[in-house]
C-alpha positions in Angstrom: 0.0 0.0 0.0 1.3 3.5 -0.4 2.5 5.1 2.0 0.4 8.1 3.5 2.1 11.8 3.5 1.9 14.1 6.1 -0.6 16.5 4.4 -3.3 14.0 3.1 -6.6 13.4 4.8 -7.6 9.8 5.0 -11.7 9.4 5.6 -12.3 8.0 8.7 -12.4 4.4 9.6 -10.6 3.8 6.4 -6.7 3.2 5.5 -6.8 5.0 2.2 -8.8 2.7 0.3 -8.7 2.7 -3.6 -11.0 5.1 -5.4 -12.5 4.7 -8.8 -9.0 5.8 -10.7 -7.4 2.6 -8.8 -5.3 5.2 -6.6 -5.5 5.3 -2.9 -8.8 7.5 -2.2 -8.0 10.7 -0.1 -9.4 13.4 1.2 -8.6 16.4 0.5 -8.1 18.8 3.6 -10.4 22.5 3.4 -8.2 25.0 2.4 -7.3 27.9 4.2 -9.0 31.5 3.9 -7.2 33.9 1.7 -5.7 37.0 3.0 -6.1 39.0 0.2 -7.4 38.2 -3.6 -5.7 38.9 -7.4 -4.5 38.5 -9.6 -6.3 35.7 -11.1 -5.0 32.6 -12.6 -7.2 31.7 -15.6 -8.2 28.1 -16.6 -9.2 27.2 -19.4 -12.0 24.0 -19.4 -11.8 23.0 -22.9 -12.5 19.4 -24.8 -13.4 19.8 -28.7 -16.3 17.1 -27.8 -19.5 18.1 -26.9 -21.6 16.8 -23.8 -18.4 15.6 -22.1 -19.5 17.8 -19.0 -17.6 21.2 -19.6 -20.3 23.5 -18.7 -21.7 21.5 -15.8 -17.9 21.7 -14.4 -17.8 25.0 -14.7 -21.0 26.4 -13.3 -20.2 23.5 -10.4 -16.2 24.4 -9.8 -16.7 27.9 -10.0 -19.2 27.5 -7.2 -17.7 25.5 -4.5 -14.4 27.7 -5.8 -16.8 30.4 -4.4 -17.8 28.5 -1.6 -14.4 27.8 -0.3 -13.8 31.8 -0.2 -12.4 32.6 -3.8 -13.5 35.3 -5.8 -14.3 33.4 -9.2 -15.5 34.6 -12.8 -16.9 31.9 -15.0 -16.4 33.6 -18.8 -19.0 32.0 -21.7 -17.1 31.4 -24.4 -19.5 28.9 -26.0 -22.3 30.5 -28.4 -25.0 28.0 -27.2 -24.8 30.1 -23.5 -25.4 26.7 -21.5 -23.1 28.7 -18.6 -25.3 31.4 -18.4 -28.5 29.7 -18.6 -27.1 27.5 -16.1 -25.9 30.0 -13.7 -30.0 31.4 -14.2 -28.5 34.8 -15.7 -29.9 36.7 -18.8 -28.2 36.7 -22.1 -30.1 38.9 -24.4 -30.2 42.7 -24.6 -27.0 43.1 -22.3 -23.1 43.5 -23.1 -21.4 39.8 -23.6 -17.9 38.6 -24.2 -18.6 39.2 -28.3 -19.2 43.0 -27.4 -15.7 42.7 -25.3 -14.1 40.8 -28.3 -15.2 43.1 -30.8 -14.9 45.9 -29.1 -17.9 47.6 -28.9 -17.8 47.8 -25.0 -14.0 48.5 -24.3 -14.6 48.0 -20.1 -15.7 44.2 -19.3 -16.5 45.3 -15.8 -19.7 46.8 -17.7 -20.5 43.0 -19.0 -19.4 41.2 -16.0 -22.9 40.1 -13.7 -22.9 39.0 -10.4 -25.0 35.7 -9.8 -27.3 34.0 -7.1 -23.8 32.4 -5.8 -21.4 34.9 -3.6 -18.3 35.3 -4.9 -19.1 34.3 -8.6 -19.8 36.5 -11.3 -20.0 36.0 -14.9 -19.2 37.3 -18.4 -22.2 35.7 -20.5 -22.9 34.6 -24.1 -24.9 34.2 -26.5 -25.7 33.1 -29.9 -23.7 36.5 -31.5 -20.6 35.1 -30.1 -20.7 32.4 -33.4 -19.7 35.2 -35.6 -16.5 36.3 -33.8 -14.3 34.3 -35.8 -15.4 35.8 -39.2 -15.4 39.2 -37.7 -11.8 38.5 -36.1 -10.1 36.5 -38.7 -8.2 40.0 -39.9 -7.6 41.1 -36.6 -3.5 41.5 -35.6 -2.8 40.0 -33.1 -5.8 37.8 -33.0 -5.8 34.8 -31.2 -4.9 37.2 -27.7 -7.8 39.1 -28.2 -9.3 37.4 -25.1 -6.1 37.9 -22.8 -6.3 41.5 -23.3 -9.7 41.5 -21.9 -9.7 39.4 -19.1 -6.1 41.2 -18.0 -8.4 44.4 -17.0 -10.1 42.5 -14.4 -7.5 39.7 -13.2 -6.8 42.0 -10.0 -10.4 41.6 -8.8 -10.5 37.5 -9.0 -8.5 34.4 -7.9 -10.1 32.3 -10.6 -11.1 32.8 -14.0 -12.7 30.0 -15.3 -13.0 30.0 -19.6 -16.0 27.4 -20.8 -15.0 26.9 -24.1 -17.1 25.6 -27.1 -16.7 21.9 -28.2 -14.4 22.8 -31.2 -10.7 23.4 -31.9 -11.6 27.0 -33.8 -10.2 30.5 -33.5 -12.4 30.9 -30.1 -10.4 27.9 -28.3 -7.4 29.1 -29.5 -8.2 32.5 -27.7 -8.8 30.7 -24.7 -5.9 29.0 -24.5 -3.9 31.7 -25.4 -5.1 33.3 -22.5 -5.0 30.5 -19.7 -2.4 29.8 -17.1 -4.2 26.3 -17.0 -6.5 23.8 -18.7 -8.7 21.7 -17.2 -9.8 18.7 -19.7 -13.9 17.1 -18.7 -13.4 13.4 -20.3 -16.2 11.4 -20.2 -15.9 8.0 -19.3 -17.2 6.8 -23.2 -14.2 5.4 -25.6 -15.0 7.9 -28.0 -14.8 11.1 -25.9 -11.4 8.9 -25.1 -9.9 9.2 -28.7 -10.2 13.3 -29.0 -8.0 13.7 -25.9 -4.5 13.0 -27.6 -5.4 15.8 -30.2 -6.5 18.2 -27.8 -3.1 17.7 -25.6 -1.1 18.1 -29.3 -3.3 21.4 -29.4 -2.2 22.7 -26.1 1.6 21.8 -27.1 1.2 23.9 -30.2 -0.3 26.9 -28.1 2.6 26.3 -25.7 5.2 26.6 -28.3 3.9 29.2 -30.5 1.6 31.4 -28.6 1.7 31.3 -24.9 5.0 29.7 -23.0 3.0 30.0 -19.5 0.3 26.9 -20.5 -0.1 23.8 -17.8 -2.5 20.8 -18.6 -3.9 21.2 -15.2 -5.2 17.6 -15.0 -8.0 15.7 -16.4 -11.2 15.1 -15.0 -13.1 12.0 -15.8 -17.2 12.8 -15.8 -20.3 10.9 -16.0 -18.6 8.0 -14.8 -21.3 5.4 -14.1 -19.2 2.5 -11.8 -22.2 -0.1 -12.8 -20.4 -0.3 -16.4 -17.6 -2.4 -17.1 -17.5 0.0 -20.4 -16.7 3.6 -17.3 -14.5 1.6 -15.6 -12.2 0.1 -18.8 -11.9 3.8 -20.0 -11.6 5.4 -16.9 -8.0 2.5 -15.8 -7.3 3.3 -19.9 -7.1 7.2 -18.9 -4.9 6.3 -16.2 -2.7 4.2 -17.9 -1.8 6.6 -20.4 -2.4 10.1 -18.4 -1.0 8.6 -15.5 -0.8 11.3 -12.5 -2.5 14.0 -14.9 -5.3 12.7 -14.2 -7.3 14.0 -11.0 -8.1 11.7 -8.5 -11.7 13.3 -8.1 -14.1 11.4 -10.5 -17.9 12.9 -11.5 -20.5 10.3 -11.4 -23.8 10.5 -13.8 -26.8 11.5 -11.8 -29.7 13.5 -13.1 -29.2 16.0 -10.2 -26.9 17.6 -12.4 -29.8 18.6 -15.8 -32.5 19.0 -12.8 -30.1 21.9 -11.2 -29.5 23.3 -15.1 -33.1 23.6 -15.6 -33.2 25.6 -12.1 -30.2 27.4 -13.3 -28.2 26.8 -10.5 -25.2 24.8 -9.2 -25.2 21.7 -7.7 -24.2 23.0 -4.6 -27.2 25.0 -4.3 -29.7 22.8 -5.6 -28.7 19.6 -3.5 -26.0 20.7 -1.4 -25.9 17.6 0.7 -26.0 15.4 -3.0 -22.7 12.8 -3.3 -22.6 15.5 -6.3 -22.3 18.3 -4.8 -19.6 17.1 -2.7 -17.5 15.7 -5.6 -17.0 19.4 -6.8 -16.1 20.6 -3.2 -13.7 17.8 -3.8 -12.5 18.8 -6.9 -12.0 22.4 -5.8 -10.0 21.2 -2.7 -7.9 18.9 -5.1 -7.6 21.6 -7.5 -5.9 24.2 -4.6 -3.9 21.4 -3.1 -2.4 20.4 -6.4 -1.6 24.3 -6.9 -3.7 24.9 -9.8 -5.3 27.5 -7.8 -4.5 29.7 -5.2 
């Protein structure tokens, strides 16, 4: 068995036993307040697969981020607006990250809305956001478009968290471009599996070319449903070939998580004593003991 450090948390009555990655299960401990905030580190949550469990991870880390005493802002970057429906705010008739890209509100504070959850706001989206990459294709300077942004409020956050849309575009790019960190949803399904080598290629060409600073934060296995022998063969496959890249928190399926979307809010809010809700406290604790965030 390995051997227990210092600084991990072992649950009670238990002598680390294994978790669902095959690793000794810990506990991660509850981070310490923060004496003061800023600048932010930004992370990018990006998979060019759809319905792996981006937006979900974001509206749900941003809030126990929240909950744990950071100041967090969760930035739409996906045209459908799933993050802002989620997060119950409005995305019609106000300013949006496309105004911010474009340039036809130069201040983001002026776009930035606080929601229902202390300590998290939000830059939203909508459906205008699909034509930024026509309307920036001739831009100089393009793909940092976003970093120049979110640089006028980093002072005021500890987290920014970037949902990206499922694609490998001009808008991803930005993101990445712009992130200290990337945090990769992998649902435990072989084909969301196959996607993840190209995306990691992607972040090594955004490394080399664009912005030196990039981390692959870790990746986060979602929807995993321990019933299936078809979860658990992907989910020891990522961890064969990830190895300690991937995090040791794992997302299950429930339906807790599209009941709390149609209530547009969090997990934590909707059923904050849910096995759900706990796995994203888990994840942020994880997250800030790794160092990924302050």
């Amino acid at each position: 068995m390995t051997a227990q450090r210092d600084d991990e948390a072992v649950l009670p009555g238990f002598e680390n036993p294994p978790g669902p990655t095959g690793r000794p299960q810990r506990v991660f401990p509850p981070p310490p307040p923060l004496k003061s905030h800023g600048p932010a580190r930004v992370i990018a949550l990006c998979n060019q697969k759809g319905g792996v469990g981006k937006t979900t991870s974001t509206i749900n880390l941003g809030a126990t981020l929240a909950e744990a005493g950071r100041r967090v802002l969760a930035v739409d970057f996906d045209p459908q607006g799933a993050l802002s429906a989620g997060l119950g705010v409005p995305t019609h008739d106000v300013p949006t990250i496309y105004d911010l890209l474009l340039g036809t509100v130069k201040n983001p504070h002026e776009a930035i809305i606080h929601t229902a959850v202390p300590n998290l706001d939000i830059i939203p989206a909508n459906i205008d956001l699909s034509a930024a990459e026509v309307h920036l294709v001739n831009e100089v300077a393009r793909e940092t478009i976003l970093a120049r942004v979110l640089r006028k409020v980093s002072d005021q956050y500890d987290v920014i968290l970037i949902d990206c849309q499922p694609s490998l575009g001009l808008l991803t790019v930005n993101a990445l471009t712009a992130a200290h960190g990337v945090l990769i949803p992998l649902e435990c399904e072989f084909f969301a599996l196959r996607g993840v080598a190209l995306l990691v290629e992607t972040i090594d060409k955004v490394r080399d070319r664009l912005n030196p600073a990039i981390e692959l934060d870790g990746i986060l296995a979602t929807m995993y449903d321990s019933r299936t022998l078809h979860s658990r063969e992907v989910l020891e496959r990522v961890v064969e070939t990830f190895g300690d890249r991937v995090l040791e928190t794992v997302i299950t399926r429930t339906v807790k998580f599209p009941d709390a979307s149609v209530a547009g809010a969090p997990i934590t809010t909707f059923a904050p004593e849910h096995s759900a809700a706990e796995a994203y406290r888990q994840l942020a604790r994880e997250l800030i003991f790794r160092g990924a965030v302050a």
